[in-house]
Structures are given as structure tokens and as C-alpha cells.
C-alpha positions as CSV (number, residue, x, y, z in Angstrom):
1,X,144.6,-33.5,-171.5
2,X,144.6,-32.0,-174.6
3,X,141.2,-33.0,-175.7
4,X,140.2,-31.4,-172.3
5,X,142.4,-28.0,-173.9
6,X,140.3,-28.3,-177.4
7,X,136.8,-28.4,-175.3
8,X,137.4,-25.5,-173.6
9,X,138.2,-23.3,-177.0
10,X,134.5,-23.4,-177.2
11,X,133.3,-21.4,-173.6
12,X,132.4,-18.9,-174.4
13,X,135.0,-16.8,-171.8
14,X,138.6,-15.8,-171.7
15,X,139.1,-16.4,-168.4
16,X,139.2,-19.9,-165.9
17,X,135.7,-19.6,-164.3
18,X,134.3,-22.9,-166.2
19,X,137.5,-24.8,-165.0
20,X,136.8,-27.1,-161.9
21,X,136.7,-25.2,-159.2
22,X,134.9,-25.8,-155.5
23,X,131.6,-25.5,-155.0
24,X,130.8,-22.5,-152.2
25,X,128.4,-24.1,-150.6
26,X,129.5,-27.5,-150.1
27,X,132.9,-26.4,-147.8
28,X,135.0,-28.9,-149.9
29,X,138.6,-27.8,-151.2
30,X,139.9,-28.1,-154.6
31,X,143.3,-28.1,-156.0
32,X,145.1,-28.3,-159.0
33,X,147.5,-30.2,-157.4
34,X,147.4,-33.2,-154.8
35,X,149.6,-33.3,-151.6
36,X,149.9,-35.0,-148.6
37,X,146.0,-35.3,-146.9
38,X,147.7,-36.8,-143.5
39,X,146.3,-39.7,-142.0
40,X,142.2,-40.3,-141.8
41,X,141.9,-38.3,-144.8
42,X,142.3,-39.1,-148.6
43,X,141.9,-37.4,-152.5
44,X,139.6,-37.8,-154.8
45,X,141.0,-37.0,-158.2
46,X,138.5,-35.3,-160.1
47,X,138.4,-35.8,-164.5
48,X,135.4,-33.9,-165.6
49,X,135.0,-33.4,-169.5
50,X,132.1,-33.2,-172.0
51,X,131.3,-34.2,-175.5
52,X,128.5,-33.4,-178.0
53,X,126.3,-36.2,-177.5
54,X,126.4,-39.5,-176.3
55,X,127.0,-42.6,-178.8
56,X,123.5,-43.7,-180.5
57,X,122.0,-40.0,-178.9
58,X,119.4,-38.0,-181.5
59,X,119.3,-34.4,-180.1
60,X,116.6,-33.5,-181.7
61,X,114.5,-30.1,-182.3
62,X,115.8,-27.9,-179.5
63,X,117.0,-24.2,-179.4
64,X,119.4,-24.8,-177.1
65,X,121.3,-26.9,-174.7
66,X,120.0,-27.2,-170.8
67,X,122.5,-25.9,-168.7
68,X,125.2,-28.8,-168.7
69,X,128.4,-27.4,-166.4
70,X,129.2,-30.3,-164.4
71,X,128.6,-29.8,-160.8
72,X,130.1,-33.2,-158.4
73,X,128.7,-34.1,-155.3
74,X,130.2,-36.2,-152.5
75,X,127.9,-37.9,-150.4
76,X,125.0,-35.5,-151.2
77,X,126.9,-32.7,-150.5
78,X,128.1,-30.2,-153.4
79,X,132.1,-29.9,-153.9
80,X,133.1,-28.8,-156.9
81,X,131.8,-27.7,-160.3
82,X,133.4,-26.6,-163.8
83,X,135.6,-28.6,-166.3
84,X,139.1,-30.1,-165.8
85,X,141.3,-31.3,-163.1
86,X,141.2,-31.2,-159.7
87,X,141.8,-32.9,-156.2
88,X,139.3,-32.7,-153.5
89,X,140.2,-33.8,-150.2
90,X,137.7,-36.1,-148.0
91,X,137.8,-38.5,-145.1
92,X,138.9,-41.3,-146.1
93,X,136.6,-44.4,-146.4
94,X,133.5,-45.3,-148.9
95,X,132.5,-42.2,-150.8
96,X,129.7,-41.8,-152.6
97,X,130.4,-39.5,-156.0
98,X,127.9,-38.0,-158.2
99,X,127.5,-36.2,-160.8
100,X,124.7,-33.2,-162.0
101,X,124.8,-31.3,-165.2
102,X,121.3,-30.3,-166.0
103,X,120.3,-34.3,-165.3
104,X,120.7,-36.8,-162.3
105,X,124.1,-37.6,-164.6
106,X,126.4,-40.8,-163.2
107,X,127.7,-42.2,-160.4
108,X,129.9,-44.1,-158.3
109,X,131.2,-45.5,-155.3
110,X,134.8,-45.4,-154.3
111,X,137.2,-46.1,-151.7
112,X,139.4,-43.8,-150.6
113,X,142.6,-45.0,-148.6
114,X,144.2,-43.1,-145.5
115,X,146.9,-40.6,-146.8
116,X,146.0,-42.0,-150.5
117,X,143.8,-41.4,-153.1
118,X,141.9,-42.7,-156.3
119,X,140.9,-41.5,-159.3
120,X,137.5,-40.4,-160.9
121,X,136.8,-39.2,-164.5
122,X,133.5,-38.2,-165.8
123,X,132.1,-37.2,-169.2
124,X,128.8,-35.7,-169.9
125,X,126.8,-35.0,-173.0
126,X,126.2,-31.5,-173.6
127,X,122.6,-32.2,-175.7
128,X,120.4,-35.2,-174.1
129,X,118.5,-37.6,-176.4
130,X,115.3,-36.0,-177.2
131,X,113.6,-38.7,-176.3
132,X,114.9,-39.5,-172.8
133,X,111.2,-38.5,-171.4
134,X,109.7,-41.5,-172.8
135,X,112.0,-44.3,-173.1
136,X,113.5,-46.9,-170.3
137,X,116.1,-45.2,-167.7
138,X,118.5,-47.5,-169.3
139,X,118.8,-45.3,-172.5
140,X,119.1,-41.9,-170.2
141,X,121.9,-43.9,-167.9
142,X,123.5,-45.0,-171.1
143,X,124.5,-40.7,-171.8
144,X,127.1,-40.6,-168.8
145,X,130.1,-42.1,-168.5
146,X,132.0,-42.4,-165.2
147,X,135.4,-44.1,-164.2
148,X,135.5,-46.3,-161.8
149,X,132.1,-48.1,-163.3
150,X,132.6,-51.2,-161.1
151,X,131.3,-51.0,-157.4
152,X,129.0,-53.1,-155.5
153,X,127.2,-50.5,-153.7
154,X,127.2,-50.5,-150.0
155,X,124.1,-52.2,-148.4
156,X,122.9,-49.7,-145.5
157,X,120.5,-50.2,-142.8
158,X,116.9,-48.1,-143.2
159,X,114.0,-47.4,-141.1
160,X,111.9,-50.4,-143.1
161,X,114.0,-53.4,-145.0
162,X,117.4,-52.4,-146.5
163,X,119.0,-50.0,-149.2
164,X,121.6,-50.0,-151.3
165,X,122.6,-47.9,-154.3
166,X,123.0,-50.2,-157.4
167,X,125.5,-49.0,-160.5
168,X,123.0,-49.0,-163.2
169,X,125.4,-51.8,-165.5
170,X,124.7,-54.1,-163.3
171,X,122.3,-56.6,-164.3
172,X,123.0,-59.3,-161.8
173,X,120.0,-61.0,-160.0
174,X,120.1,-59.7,-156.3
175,X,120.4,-62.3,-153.7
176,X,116.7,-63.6,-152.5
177,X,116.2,-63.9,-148.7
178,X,113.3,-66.0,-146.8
179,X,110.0,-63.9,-146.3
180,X,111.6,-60.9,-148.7
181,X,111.1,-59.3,-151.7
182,X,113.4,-57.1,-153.7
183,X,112.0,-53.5,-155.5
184,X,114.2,-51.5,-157.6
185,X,113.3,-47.8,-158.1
186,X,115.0,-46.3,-161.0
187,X,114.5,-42.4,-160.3
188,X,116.4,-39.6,-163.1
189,X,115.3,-36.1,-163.8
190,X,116.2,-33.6,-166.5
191,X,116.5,-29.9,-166.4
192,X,114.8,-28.1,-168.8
193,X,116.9,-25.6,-171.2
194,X,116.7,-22.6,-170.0
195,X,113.7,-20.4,-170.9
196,X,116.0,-16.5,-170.9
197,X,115.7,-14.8,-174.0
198,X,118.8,-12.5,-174.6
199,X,118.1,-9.8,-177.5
200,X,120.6,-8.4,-179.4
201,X,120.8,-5.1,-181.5
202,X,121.0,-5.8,-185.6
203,X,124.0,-6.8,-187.6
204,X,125.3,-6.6,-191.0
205,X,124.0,-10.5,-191.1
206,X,120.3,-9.1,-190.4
207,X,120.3,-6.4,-192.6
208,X,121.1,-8.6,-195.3
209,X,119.5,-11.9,-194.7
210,X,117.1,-11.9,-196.9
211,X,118.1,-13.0,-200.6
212,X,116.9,-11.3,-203.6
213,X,114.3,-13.5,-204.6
214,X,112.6,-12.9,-200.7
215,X,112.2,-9.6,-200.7
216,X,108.8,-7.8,-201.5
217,X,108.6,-6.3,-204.6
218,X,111.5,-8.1,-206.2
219,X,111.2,-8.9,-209.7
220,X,113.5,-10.1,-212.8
221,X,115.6,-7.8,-214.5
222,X,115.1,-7.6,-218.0
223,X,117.7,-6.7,-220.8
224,X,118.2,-3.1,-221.6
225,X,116.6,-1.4,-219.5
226,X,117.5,1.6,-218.1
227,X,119.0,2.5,-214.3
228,X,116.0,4.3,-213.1
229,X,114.1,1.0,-214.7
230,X,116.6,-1.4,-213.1
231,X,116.0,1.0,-209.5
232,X,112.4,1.0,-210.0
233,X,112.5,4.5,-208.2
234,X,113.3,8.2,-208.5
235,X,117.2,8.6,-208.2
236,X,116.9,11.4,-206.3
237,X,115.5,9.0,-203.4
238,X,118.0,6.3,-203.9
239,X,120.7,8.5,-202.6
240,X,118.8,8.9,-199.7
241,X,117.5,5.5,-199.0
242,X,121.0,4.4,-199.1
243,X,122.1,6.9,-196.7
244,X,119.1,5.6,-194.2
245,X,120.6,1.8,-194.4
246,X,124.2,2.9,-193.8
247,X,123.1,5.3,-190.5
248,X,120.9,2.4,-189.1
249,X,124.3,0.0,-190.2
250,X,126.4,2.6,-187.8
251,X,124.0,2.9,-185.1
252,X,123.9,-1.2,-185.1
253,X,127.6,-1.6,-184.9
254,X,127.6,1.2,-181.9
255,X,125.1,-0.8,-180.2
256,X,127.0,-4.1,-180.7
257,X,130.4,-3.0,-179.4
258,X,129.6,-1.1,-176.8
259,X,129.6,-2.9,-173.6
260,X,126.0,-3.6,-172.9
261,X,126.3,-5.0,-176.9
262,X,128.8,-6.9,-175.6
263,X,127.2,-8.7,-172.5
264,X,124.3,-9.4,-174.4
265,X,126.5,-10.8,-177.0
266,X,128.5,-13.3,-174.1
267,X,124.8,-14.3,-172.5
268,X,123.7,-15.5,-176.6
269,X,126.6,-17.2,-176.5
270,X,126.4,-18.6,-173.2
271,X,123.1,-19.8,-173.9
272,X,124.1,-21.5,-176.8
273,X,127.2,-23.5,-175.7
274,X,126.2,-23.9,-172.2
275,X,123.0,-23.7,-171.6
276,X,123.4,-20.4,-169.4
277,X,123.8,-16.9,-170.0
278,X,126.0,-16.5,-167.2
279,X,127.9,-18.4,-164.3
280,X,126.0,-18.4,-161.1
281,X,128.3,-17.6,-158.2
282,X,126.2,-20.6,-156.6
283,X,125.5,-23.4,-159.0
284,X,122.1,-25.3,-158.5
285,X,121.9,-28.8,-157.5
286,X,118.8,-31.1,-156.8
287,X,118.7,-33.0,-153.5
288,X,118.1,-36.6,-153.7
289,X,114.2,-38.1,-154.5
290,X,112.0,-38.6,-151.5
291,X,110.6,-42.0,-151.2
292,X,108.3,-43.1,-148.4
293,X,107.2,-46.8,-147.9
294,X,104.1,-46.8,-145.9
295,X,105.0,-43.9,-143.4
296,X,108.4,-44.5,-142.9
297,X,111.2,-42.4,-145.2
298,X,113.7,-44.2,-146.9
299,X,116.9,-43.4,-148.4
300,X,117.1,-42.9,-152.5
301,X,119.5,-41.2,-154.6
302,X,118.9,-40.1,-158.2
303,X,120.0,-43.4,-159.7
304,X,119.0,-47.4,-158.9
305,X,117.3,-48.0,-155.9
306,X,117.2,-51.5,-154.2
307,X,115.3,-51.7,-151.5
308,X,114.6,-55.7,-149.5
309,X,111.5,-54.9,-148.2
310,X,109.2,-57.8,-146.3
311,X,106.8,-60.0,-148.8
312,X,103.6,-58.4,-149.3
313,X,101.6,-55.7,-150.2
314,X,103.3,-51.9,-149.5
315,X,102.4,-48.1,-150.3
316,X,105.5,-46.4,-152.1
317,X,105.3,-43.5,-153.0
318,X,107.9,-41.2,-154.9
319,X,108.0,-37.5,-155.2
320,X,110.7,-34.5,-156.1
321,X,112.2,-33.2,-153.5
322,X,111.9,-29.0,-152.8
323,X,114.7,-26.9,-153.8
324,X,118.0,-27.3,-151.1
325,X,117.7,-25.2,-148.3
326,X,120.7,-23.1,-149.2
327,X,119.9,-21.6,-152.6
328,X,116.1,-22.4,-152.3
329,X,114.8,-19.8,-149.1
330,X,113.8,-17.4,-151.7
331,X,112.4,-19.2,-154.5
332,X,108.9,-19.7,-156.2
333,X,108.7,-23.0,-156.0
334,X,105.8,-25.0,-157.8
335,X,105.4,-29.1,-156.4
336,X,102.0,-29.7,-157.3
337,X,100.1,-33.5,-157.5
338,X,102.3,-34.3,-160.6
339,X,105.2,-33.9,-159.2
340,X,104.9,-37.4,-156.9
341,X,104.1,-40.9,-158.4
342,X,101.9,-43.1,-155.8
343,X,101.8,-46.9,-156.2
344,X,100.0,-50.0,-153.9
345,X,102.5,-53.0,-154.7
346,X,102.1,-56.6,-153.6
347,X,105.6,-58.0,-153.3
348,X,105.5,-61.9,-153.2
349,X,108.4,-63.9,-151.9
350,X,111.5,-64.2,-153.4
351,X,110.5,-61.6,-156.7
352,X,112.0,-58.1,-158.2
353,X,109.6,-55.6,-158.8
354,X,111.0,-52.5,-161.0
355,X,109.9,-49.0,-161.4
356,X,111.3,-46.4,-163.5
357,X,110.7,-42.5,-163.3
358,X,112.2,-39.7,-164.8
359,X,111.2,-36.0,-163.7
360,X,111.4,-32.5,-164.9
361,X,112.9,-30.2,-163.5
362,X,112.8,-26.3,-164.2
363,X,115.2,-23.9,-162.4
364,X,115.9,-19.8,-162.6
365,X,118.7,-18.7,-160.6
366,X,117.9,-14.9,-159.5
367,X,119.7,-11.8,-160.6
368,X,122.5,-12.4,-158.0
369,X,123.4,-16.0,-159.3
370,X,123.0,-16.7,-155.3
371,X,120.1,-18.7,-155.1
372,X,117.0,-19.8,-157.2
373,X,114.1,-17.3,-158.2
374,X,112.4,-20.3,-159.3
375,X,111.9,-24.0,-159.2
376,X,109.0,-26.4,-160.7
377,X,108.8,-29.7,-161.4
378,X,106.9,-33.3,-162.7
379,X,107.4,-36.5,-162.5
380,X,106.5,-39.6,-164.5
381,X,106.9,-43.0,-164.8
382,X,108.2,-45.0,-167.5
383,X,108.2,-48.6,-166.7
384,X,105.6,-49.4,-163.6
385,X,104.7,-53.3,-163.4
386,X,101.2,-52.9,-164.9
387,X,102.5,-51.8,-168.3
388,X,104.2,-55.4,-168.2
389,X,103.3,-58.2,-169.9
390,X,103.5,-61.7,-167.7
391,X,105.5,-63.0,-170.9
392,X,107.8,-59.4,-170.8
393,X,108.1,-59.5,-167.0
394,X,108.9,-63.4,-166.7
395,X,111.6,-63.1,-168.9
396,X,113.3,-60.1,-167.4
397,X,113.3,-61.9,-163.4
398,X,112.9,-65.5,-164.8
399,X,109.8,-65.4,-162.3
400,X,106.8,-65.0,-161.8
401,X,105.9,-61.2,-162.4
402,X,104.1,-59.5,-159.5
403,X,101.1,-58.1,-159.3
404,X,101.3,-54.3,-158.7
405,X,98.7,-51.5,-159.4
406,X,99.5,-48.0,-159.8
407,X,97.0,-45.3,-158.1
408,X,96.3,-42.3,-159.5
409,X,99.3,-39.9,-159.9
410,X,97.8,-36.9,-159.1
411,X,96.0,-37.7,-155.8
């Protein structure tokens, strides 16, 4: 706990509103304190906490951070968002917990016992490697930590083959079935920073940040000379020039404490530390990826994907889902051909075929901080079977590696 104290010295706020707190949208509660659920129901227990960059991370060129406030979904559905601790009652049974902040972020499965409850701690990097966009989705999976890490994903029935959700660590060889394949879709996105410009009036810091040596004119003062040498102007007009820099100094510190001075101030620094310039009353989320398989839908999270699908050859095709009903009715929302990846796989018997994809995702919640104003995105893949090498792909499945071709992405 008191690292969680020392993190929040730097939000930029004096009040609670980044501390975890339930999401409106999702109809979840959230408490600072647990207490008896009654039977059929159960607690999650909810660590969420951040750190500079992950372990090995380069951040990189970037003005600021994308918008990193932790927002934890349960089952798909939003419950709570902010920093802390808090306990979020749930029927009890297999949950399905995830975590956004500006990126698909971790998660996990848990089970939560009748009138019990477990506990789940999360930690996300306020800066991203600056090279998440082109490098395997291991690296990007690699930024997020979350506790419990061991789960075997719960195999679930879909309209063509079967699903499961696969913890990213896991590097066990699925089971191979007679007449099956196995194809793992590895889907992540990344918000971008936000794009808001806050400007500010001037400061003392601007009126003198530029050193002697940088200013026009400036030159080397030489041994007895006079003051109206030294000045290199009448000093009748220094008395006056001086009196210009002190008034614009005056009207500069008006400007900055006053209270529009001030707001401007707390959105830079917002920006800054979080990402944000203020805190939506509704934060954003991004529904899960929407994966079709010939003309059937199938389920997908942002995360692993395994699907068993039947030996042969089959149409996937990926894409970024539209904004979520709920925030999105009054957005501008931009999905072109890049925003969907389309690719003609032959799955032989008994192989794994893997496929990693990270999108892009750009959001701007409207002047209310209800909803979006606007939402755009791309999508790209990584790691597709054609980029392998039969060498590069036998080693990895210690088979045979399949033959796979990738369409064009922008049909």
C-alpha cells in the first residue's frame, strides 16, 4: 500500500477521482471494503497500480503519455476504473477479468467461490515501448502484469470448431485431435496519445528562456566600456523597455492564476501524467475484435485466441470492432479497408498456425466526457505464416509449418 500512496502524489488532482471507482456504465458496485455477498454471489478484489515503464521497455520520442487510467472489465462488461483498492461484487463462478489502459492491457481468468472471494492485482506501464507496433505480441504482452497469471482458460463451444482464451505465458503445445487443426490469433491494440493541445499564458520561465548567448544582437562585453556602451541603447529607453517586460510579467501572472489559468494549467498537467486533460465522467473502452471464419462469427477477445477448427483450407478474417454502443451513438467514427486483416489459410491435420496483430486505435471523448466525438482505427499484422521460414516455423511447432497465404489487407 504505500507504494500505491507514493503513485498517487503524482495525479495531478487533490481530490479521489483517479482512485478505483465503478465504472457508470457497466452497473457493477465497488467498495472499499468487502462484506458478506450471500450465497450465488462472490468478490473480486481489485489491486490496480502503475509504474513508469515496464522492465527492458524504451519509451522513446513521444510528447506524452496515451491515456493510461486503468479501466477493468468483467466478462466484456466495464466495472470499474481508477487506481487503488476495491471489491466488486459478481456472481460467483468463472470470471473473465481484463484490463484496458490506453492498450488491450492483461488478463485473467478466475474463480470466484459462493459467499467468497479471490484476489486480483494489476500493474500497468504508464509509457509503452515505442516499438510495440512492429515487434512480436509477446514483447507488448510482456508490459502488463496481472495476479493470478496461472489459468487454463475455459474451452467454450462456437458456431464453427471451439474457442478458448489462452494466458499469453503459456507456451504449452495444445492437445491435437483427429481431422483438426489448431490456429492461434494473437490480437492487441494501442491507443494513440492523445492529440489536445492545451495553451497556456507566459511565465517568468518563458520570458527568460533564452540564455545570453541566444539572443539576437548579443555580443561580448568588452573591458571599460561605458553603461550606455554596455546597454547598447539610449538610457532614456531602457527605463521604458524595462517597464514593458515587468507589465507583460503582471499581465502573465494574472492570466496564470486566475481560474481559466488554472484549468489550463491542470489539463497540461493532466496531459502529461496521464495522458488526459481531464477525467471523463464515462471512460472509453474497446469491445472485443471481430473475427469471422468463413461466414460464421466467432468469439475473440483482445489477447490469445485458440480456435480447433476442421483440417483444411478456411477464410479468417480479423477486423476492429466500432465504438460500444453506449458511448459511441454520437461519434465520427472512421473503419476503413485497413482497419481488417483478411487471410485464406490451409490448416493441415494435427498443426498450429499463429497470427499476430496489433491495431491502432484513436479516441476523443466529447466536451461532456459522456461519450466519444471520435474514433478511428488500423490494423496490422505482425507475424502471419508467410513471413515464416519452414526452418523458423518447424522449430516453433516441431512440425511441419503450414501453408497459409495472406490476401490483400485492404480489400
Amino acid at each position: 500500500m504505500p507504494g500505491l500512496i507514493k503513485r498517487f502524489r503524482y495525479i495531478p488532482t487533490g481530490q479521489r477521482e483517479y482512485w478505483l471507482a465503478a465504472h457508470p456504465v457497466g452497473g457493477f458496485e465497488v467498495r472499499e471494503k468487502a462484506r458478506n455477498p450471500g450465497p450465488g454471489r462472490g468478490l473480486i478484489e481489485v489491486r490496480s497500480d502503475s509504474r513508469r515503464t515496464a522492465p527492458g521497455a524504451v519509451p522513446g520520442p513521444q510528447d506524452r503519455p496515451r491515456p493510461f487510467t486503468p479501466l477493468i472489465l468483467i466478462d466484456g462488461r466495464p466495472a470499474a476504473t481508477g487506481f487503488g483498492t476495491g471489491v466488486i461484487e459478481v456472481e460467483s463462478g468463472s470470471r473473465l477479468v481484463q484490463v484496458q489502459c490506453g492498450a488491450s492491457g492483461a488478463y485473467t481468468r478466475v474463480d470466484v467461490p459462493s459467499a467468497g472471494r479471490v484476489e486480483v492485482s494489476s500493474t500497468v506501464p504508464e509509457w509503452l515501448d515505442h516499438r510495440t507496433g512492429e515487434r512480436r505480441t509477446s514483447d507488448f504482452h510482456r508490459q502488463f502484469a496481472i495476479e493470478p497469471s496461472e489459468w487454463d482458460g475455459e474451452v467454450a463451444a462456437a458456431s464453427l470448431g471451439h474457442w478458448r482464451a489462452v494466458d499469453p505465458g503459456d507456451a504449452r503445445r495444445p492437445r491435437s485431435e483427429p481431422g483438426m487443426a489448431v490456429l492461434r490469433l494473437d490480437l492487441a491494440y494501442v491507443q494513440r496519445p492523445s492529440e489536445e493541445s492545451v495553451e497556456l499564458g507566459l511565465t517568468p520561465a518563458d520570458l527568460a528562456d533564452e540564455g545570453p548567448g541566444e539572443r539576437e544582437g548579443t555580443r561580448r562585453l568588452k573591458p571599460f566600456q561605458t553603461l550606455k556602451e554596455q546597454v547598447g541603447e539610449d538610457l532614456e529607453n531602457l527605463s521604458e523597455e524595462q517597464r514593458r517586460i515587468w507589465s507583460e510579467h503582471v499581465a502573465a501572472q494574472r492570466e496564470i492564476w486566475s481560474e481559466t489559468g488554472k484549468a489550463k494549467a491542470y489539463a497540461k498537467r493532466g496531459l502529461d501524467l496521464l495522458g488526459e486533460s481531464r477525467r471523463p465522467v464515462v471512460r472509453p473502452w474497446v469491445d472485443p475484435p471481430r473475427v469471422t471464419v468463413g461466414d460464421s462469427s466467432v468469439p475473440a477477445i483482445w489477447g490469445v485466441n485458440e480456435y480447433r477448427l476442421a483440417a483444411g483450407t478456411h477464410l479468417i478474417e480479423v477486423a476492429v470492432p466500432p465504438p460500444p454502443e453506449a458511448i459511441g451513438r454520437g461519434a465520427e467514427v472512421s473503419l476503413g479497408g485497413d482497419a481488417r486483416l483478411l487471410f485464406e489459410l490451409e490448416l493441415p491435420e494435427g498443426t498450429m498456425t499463429t497470427i499476430e496483430a496489433i491495431a491502432e486505435i484513436a479516441m476523443a471523448v466529447d466536451a461532456e466526457g459522456t461519450g466519444l466525438a471520435s474514433y478511428a482505427a488500423t490494423i496490422k499484422a505482425v507475424f502471419a505464416p508467410e513471413a515464416l521460414s519452414e526452418s523458423d516455423s518447424g522449430a516453433a511447432v516441431g512440425r511441419r509449418p503450414p501453408r497459409a497465404f495472406l490476401s490483400a489487407s485492404h480489400p
